[in-house]
N, C-alpha and C positions, 0 to 999 in steps of 0.2 A: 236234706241237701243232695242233688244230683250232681253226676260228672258233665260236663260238660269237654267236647270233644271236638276242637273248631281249629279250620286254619283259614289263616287269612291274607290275602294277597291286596298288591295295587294292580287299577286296572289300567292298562293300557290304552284301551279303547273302549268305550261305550259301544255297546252292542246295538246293532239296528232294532228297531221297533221296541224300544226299552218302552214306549210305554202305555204298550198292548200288555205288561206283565202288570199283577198287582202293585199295590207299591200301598204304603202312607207315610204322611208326614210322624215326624218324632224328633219331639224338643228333649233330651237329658240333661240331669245337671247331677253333681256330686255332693253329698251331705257330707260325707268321709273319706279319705283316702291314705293310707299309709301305701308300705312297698309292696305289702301283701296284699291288701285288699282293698274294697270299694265298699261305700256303700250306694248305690244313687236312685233318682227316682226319675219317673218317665212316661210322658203323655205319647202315646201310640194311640195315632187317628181318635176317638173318643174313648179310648179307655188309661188308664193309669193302674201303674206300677211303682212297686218297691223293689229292687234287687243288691242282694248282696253275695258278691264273689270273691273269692280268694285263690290266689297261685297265681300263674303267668303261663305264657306259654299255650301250648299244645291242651295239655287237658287241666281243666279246672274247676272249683267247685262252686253250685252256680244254687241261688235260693230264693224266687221269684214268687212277689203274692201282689194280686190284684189288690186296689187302693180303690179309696172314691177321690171324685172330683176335690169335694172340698179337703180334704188332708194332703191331696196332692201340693192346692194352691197354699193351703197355710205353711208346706215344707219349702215351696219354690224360691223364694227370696234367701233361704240359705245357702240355695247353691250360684247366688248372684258370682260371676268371676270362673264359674268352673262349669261350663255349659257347652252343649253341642247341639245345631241343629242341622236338619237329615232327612232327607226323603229317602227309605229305601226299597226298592223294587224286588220282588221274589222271582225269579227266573229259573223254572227246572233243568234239569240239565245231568243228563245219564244216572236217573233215580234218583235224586239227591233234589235238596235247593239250593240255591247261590245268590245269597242275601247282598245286593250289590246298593251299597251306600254312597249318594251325592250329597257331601255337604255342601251348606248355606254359610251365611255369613262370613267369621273373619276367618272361616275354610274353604270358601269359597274353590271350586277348582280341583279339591281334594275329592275322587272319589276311591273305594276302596270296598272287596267283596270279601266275605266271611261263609263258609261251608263245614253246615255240623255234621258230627258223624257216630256213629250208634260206636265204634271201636278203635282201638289205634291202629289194626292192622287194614277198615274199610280206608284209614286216613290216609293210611301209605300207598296205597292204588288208585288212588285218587289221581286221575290226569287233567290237570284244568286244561280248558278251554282255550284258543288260541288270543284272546282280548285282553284274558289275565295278564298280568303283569309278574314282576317279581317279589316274591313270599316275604312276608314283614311278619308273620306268626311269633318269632320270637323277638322281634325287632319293639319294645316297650314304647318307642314314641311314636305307633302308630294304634296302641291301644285308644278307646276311647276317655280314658281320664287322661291319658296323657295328653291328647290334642284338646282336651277341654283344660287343661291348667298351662300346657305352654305354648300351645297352638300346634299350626303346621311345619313338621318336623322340615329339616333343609339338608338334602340331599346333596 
């Protein structure tokens, strides 16, 4: 199990040429979810994934294994009701990446960037960009189980 070390903001503004950056689509849904943890599963461009995280916040711990196709689709109808779908674009940005997420569907409208980081103290010197919006890192209804079970939170 790895730490994981991410904060994450709304954006204010879509960046020009967003998409000259990488980007793939990605459908997630949730198998499990208590207040601590997740477990969910997740088609990125053609590959699939299992991950399961625990904690909140700032840093937390993160346990990602490559899946096949088919266990993906035999697991996908469990997570029918708890589901997110997302284009997200990689965008660099002062050594780092800045994973900037446009949701689809009944989020339509919502987008929102996430930035990891090797420690807490590269986290705290971290100066986003002037597009970013204001920081939801600790803010839970802007995690990704939470807008897949209650939607878009209202501000």
């Amino acid at each position: 199990m790895t730490n994981e070390i991410e904060r994450k903001f709304l954006v204010k503004e879509i960046p020009a040429g967003l998409m000259n950056y990488p980007s793939n689509e990605i459908s997630q849904g949730y198998l499990a979810v208590t207040d601590d943890a997740e477990i969910r599963i997740r088609k990125k461009g053609n590959k699939y994934f299992e991950t399961v995280k625990s904690g909140k916040g700032l840093k937390r711990k993160e346990i990602e294994v490559e899946i096949g196709e088919k266990a993906f689709r035999s697991l996908w109808p469990r997570t029918e009701g708890k589901r997110v779908d997302k284009t997200r674009y990689e965008i660099p940005y002062d050594g780092l990446v800045i994973e900037l997420d446009v949701y689809s569907g009944p989020l339509a409208g919502l987008a929102v960037a996430e930035v990891e980081f090797v420690s807490e103290e590269e986290s705290a010197r971290f100066s986003p960009p002037e597009w970013l919006g204001r920081e939801v890192t600790h803010d839970v209804r802007y995690g990704n189980k939470s807008l897949a079970l209650y939607g878009k939170p209202v501000d």
